[in-house]
C-alpha positions in Angstrom: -29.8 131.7 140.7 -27.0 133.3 138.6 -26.1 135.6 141.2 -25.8 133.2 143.5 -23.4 131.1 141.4 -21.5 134.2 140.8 -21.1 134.9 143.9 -19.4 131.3 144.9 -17.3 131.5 142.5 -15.7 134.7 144.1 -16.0 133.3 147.3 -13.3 130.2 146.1 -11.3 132.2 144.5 -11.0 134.5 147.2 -9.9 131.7 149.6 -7.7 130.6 147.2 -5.6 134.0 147.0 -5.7 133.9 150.7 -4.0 130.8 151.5 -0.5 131.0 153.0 2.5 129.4 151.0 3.6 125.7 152.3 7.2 125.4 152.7 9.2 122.8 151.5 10.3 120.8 154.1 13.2 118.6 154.2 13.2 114.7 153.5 14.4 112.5 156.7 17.6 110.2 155.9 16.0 107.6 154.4 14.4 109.1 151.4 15.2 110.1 148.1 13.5 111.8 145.2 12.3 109.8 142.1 12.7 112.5 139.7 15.8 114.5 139.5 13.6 117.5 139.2 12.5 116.8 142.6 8.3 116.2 142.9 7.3 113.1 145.1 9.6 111.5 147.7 10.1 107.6 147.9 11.3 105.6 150.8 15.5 103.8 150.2 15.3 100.1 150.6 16.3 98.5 154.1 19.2 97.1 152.3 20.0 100.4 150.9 19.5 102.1 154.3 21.8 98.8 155.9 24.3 99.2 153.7 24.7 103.0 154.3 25.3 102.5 158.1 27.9 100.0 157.5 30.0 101.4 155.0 29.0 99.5 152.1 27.4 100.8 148.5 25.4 98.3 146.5 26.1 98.3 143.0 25.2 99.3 140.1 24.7 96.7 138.1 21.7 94.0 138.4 22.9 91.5 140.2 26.4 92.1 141.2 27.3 91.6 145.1 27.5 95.3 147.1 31.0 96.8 147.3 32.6 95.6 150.2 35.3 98.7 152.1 38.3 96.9 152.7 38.8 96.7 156.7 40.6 99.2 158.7 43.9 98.7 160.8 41.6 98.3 163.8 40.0 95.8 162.7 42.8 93.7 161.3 45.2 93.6 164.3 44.4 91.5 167.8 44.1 93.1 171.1 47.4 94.6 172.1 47.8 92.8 175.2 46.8 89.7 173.7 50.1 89.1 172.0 52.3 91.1 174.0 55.8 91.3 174.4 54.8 91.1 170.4 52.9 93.5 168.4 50.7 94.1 165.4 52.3 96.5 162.7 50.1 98.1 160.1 49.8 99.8 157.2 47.5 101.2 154.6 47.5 102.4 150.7 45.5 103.1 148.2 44.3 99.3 147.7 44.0 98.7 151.8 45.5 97.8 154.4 48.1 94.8 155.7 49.0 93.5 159.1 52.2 92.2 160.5 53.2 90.2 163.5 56.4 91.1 164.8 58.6 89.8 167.3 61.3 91.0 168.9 64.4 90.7 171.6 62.1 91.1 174.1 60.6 87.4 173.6 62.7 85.6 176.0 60.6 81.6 175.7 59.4 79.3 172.9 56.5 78.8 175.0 55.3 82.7 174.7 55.7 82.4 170.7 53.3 79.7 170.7 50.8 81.1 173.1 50.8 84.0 171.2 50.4 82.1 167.3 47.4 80.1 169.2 45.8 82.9 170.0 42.1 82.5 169.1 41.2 86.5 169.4 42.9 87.2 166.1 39.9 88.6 163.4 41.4 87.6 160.7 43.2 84.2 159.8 45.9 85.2 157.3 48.5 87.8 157.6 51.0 89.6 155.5 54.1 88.6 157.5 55.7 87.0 160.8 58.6 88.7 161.6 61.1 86.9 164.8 64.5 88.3 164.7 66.8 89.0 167.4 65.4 86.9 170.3 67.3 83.9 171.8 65.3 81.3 170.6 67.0 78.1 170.0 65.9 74.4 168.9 63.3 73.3 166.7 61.5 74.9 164.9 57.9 72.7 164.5 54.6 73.2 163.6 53.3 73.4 167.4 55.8 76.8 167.9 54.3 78.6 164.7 51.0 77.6 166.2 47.2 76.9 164.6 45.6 80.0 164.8 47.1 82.1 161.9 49.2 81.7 158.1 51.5 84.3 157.1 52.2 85.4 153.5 55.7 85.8 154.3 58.2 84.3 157.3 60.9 86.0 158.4 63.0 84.5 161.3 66.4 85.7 161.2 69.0 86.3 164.0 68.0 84.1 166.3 69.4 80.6 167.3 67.1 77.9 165.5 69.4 74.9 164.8 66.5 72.5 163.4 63.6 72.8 161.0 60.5 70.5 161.3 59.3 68.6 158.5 56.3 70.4 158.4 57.0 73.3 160.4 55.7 75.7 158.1 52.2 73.5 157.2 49.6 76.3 158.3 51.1 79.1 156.2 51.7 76.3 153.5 48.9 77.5 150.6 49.7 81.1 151.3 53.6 81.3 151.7 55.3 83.1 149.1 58.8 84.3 151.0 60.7 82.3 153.9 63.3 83.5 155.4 65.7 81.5 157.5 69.2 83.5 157.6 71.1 83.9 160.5 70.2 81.1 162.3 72.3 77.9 164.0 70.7 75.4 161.2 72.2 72.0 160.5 70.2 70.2 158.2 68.6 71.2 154.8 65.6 68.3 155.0 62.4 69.5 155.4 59.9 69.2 152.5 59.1 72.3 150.7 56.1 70.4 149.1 54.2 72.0 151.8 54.3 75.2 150.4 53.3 74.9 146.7 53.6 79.0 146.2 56.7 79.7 148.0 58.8 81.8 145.4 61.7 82.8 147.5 63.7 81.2 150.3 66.8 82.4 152.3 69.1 79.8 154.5 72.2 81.6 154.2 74.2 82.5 157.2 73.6 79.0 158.9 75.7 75.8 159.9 74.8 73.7 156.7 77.2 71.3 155.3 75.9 69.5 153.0 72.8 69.3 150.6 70.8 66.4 149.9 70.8 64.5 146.2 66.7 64.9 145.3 66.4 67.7 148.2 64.0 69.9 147.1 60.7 69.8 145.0 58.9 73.3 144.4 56.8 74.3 141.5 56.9 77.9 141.8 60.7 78.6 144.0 62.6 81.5 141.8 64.8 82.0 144.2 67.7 80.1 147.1 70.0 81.4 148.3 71.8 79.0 150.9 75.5 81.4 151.0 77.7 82.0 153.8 77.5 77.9 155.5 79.6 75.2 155.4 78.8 73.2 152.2 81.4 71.0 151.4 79.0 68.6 149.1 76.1 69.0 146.9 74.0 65.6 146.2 73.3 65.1 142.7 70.1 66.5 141.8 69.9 68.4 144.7 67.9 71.1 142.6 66.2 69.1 140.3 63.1 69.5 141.5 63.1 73.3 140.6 61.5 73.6 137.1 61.4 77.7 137.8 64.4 78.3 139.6 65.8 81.8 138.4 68.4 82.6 140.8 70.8 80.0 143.0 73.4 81.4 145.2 76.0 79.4 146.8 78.9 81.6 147.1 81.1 81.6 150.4 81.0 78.2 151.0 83.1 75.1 151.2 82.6 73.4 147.6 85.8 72.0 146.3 84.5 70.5 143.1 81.3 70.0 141.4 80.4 66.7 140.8 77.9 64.8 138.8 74.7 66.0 138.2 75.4 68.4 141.6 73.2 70.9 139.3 70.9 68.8 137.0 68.5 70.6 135.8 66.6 68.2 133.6 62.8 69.8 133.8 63.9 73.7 134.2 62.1 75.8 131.8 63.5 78.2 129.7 64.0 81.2 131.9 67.7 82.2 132.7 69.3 80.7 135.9 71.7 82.7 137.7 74.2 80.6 139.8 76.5 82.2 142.3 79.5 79.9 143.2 81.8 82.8 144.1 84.2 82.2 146.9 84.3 78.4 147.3 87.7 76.4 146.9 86.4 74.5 143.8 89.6 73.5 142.0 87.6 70.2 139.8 84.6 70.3 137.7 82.9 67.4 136.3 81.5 67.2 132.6 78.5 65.6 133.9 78.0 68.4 136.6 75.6 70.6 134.6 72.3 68.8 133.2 69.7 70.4 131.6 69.2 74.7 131.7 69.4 76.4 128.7 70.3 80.1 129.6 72.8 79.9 132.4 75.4 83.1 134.0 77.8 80.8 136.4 79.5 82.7 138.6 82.8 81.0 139.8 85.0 84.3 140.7 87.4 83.9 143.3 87.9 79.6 143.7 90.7 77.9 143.1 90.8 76.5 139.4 94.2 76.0 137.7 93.1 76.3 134.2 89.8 76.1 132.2 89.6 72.3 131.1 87.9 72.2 127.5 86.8 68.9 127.7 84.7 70.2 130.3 83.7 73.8 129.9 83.2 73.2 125.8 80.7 70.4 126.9 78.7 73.3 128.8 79.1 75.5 126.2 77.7 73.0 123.4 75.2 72.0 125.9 74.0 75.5 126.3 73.9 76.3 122.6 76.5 79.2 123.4 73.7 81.0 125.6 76.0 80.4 128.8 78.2 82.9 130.4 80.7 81.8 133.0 82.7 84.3 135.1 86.1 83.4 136.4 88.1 85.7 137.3 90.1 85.6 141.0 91.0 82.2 140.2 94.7 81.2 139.7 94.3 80.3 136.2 98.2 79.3 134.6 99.3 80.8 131.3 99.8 77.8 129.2 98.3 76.1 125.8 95.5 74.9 127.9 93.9 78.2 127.0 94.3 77.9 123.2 90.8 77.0 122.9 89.4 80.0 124.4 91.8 82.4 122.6 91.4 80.7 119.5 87.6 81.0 118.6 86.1 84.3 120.0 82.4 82.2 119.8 83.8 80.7 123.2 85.7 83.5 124.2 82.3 85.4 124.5 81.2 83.0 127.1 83.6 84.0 129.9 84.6 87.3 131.2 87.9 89.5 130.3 89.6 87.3 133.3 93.2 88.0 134.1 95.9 86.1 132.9 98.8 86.1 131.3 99.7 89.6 133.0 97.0 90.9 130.7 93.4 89.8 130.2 92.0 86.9 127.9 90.7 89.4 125.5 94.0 90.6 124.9 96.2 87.2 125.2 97.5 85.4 121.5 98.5 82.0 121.5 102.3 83.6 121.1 101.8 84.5 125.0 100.6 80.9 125.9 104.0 79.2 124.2 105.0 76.6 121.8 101.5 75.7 121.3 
C-alpha cells in the first residue's frame, strides 16, 4: 500500500513538470484589469464602452454628468449648398470651436437672405456672428429678412443700402446679442426698441443718414457702447440717453449739432463708471447749463466746433456738478482772448478740467489775466 501511494505521488508530479506554459493572452476592447498588478480581468460597463465610441469620458466623481467634447467645425456649420451664395466660416482654439455666417457681394436679393436664415438644416440654433456687407441690399430691415431658424451673438451689416430698421428686427438674436453693427448703411430713423436685446453691449450706427435722435430713445441695461458719428444730427431730444445706466463710451463727433440743449445728455440713473463723450467736429457754438444731468466721471470731447468763448455760468455748473472729476477738451474751437477767460486762468482747480487749448497766441496754461486785458 505504501508503494503504491508513493508511486502516485510521482506520477502527479511528473505531469505537473510536463505541462507546457500557458501564454498570456491579450484582453479584447472592452475589458480592463481590476488590480493594477494585473490578475483577473473584468468586463467595462456598456456606458463606459458607449461613451468610448462617441468621444465622451465619464467622470470621475460620483455623480457628476460624463464630459461632453465640444463639437467639431463639421458638425457646427450647415450643408454648403444649403446656404449658398453664403458660407459658414469656422474656427477652433483651445476652448472649441465657433461658427459664422457670412454674406457677401455676391447676394444680389432680400429674398435669398431669408431663405437662407429659414433654413431648417442648421445643427445648431445659435451662432457666433452674421456678417452682410457689401451686397446691394436696400429697404427694411424686419424680423422676416433675419429669419426664424437661427440667433447670432453678434450682427454685423455694414456697407450695404438698408435705409429702415424694424421695430423688432433683431427679436430672434434678442437674449443672445451682445454687438450690432449697423454702419454704412442708408438709415433714416433711430426708433427701434433696443429692449429686445437686454445683453447688447455695443452698437454702431455711424456712417448713416440720421438727423435727429429721439427725447427717451433708448433703454438698455447692459449698452457700454454708441457710436452714432459721421450722420446728419442736427438735434438731440432730451433724454435721448437716459435710459443708459452703463453707458461708458458715446460718440457723436462729425455731425451737425449746433448747440446742446436741455437735458440733450441727462444722465440721471448712470452708475459710477466714467463716460466718454465724443462731440468733435460738430458746429456747436451754444451750450445749455441744463444740458448735462447726472454722470459723475465724464471726458467731453468738443475739439474742433465753433464756441466763441467758455461761458462760466455754464461750464463752472458742470464742473460743480461733477465734483471736479470732469475733463473737457476744446481745442480747434475759435475761442476769443478776452476777460471771459479769467475764471479758467484764475483758479488752476478749473484750469485742470480742460486741455492746454490755444489762445491768446499761446496756450491756457501759459495765458495771465495781463494777456486777457483790463480785467
Amino acid at each position: 500500500m505504501r508503494t503504491l501511494l508513493v508511486l502516485c505521488i510521482i506520477g502527479f508530479a511528473g505531469m505537473a513538470l510536463a505541462r507546457p506554459e500557458i501564454k498570456k493572452s491579450r484582453m479584447p476592447f472592452g475589458y480592463k484589469n481590476i488590480r493594477s498588478g494585473g490578475g483577473a480581468k473584468r468586463p467595462l460597463s456598456p456606458l463606459n464602452v458607449l461613451l468610448r465610441q462617441h468621444g465622451l469620458s465619464k467622470s470621475t466623481k460620483k455623480g457628476s454628468p460624463p464630459k461632453i467634447l465640444p463639437p467639431t467645425c463639421a458638425e457646427l456649420c450647415p450643408p454648403a449648398r444649403d446656404i449658398e451664395p453664403c458660407a459658414c466660416k469656422c474656427t477652433c482654439n483651445s476652448t472649441g470651436c465657433l461658427a459664422n455666417i457670412n454674406c457677401g457681394q455676391e447676394l444680389e436679393t432680400r429674398f435669398e437672405l431669408k431663405k437662407i436664415l429659414s433654413l431648417t438644416t442648421y445643427p445648431i440654433r445659435n451662432y457666433s456672428s452674421l456678417l452682410v456687407e457689401s451686397t446691394f441690399l436696400d429697404g427694411a430691415i424686419t424680423k422676416d429678412l433675419l429669419g426664424t431658424s437661427v440667433g447670432f451673438n453678434e450682427i454685423n451689416i455694414h456697407h450695404n443700402g438698408f435705409s429702415y430698421i424694424d421695430t423688432h428686427a433683431f427679436n430672434k438674436s434678442g437674449p443672445i446679442l451682445k454687438k450690432l453693427y449697423l454702419n454704412n448703411n442708408q438709415i433714416s430713423q433711430l426708433d427701434w426698441t433696443l429692449r429686445d436685446m437686454p445683453n447688447l453691449k455695443q452698437m454702431d450706427v455711424s456712417c448713416n443718414r440720421l438727423s435727429f435722435i429721439p427725447g427717451d430713445a433708448m433703454h438698455n441695461e447692459n449698452l457700454h457702447f454708441l457710436n452714432i458719428s459721421h450722420n446728419d444730427i442736427g438735434d438731440v431730444g432730451i433724454s435721448a440717453f437716459k435710459g443708459l445706466p452703463k453707458l461708458s463710451h458715446l460718440d457723436l463727433s462729425h455731425n451737425a449739432l449746433t448747440e446742446l440743449g436741455s437735458s440733450s445728455l441727462a444722465l440721471i440713473n448712470h452708475e459710477d463708471i466714467r463716460l466718454v463723450v465724443n462731440l468733435s467736429h460738430n458746429q456747436i457754438n451754444k451750450v445749455e447749463k441744463s444740458a448735462i444731468i447726472g454722470g459723475k466721471l465724464m471726458h467731453i470731447n468738443m475739439t474742433w466746433n465753433q464756441m466763441k468763448t467758455i461761458n462760466e455760468e455754464v461750464f463752472r455748473h458742470f464742473i460743480d456738478l461733477t465734483d471736479g472729476s470732469i475733463h473737457i477738451d476744446v481745442a480747434g474751437n475759435p475761442v476769443e482772448c478776452d476777460c471771459r477767460l479769467a475764471w479758467i486762468v484764475r483758479n488752476s482747480t478749473v484750469s485742470n478740467c480742460f486741455d492746454d487749448f490755444p489762445v491768446c497766441k499761446s496756450t491756457i496754461s501759459q495765458v495771465t489775466t495781463d494777456n486777457l486785458g483790463d480785467c
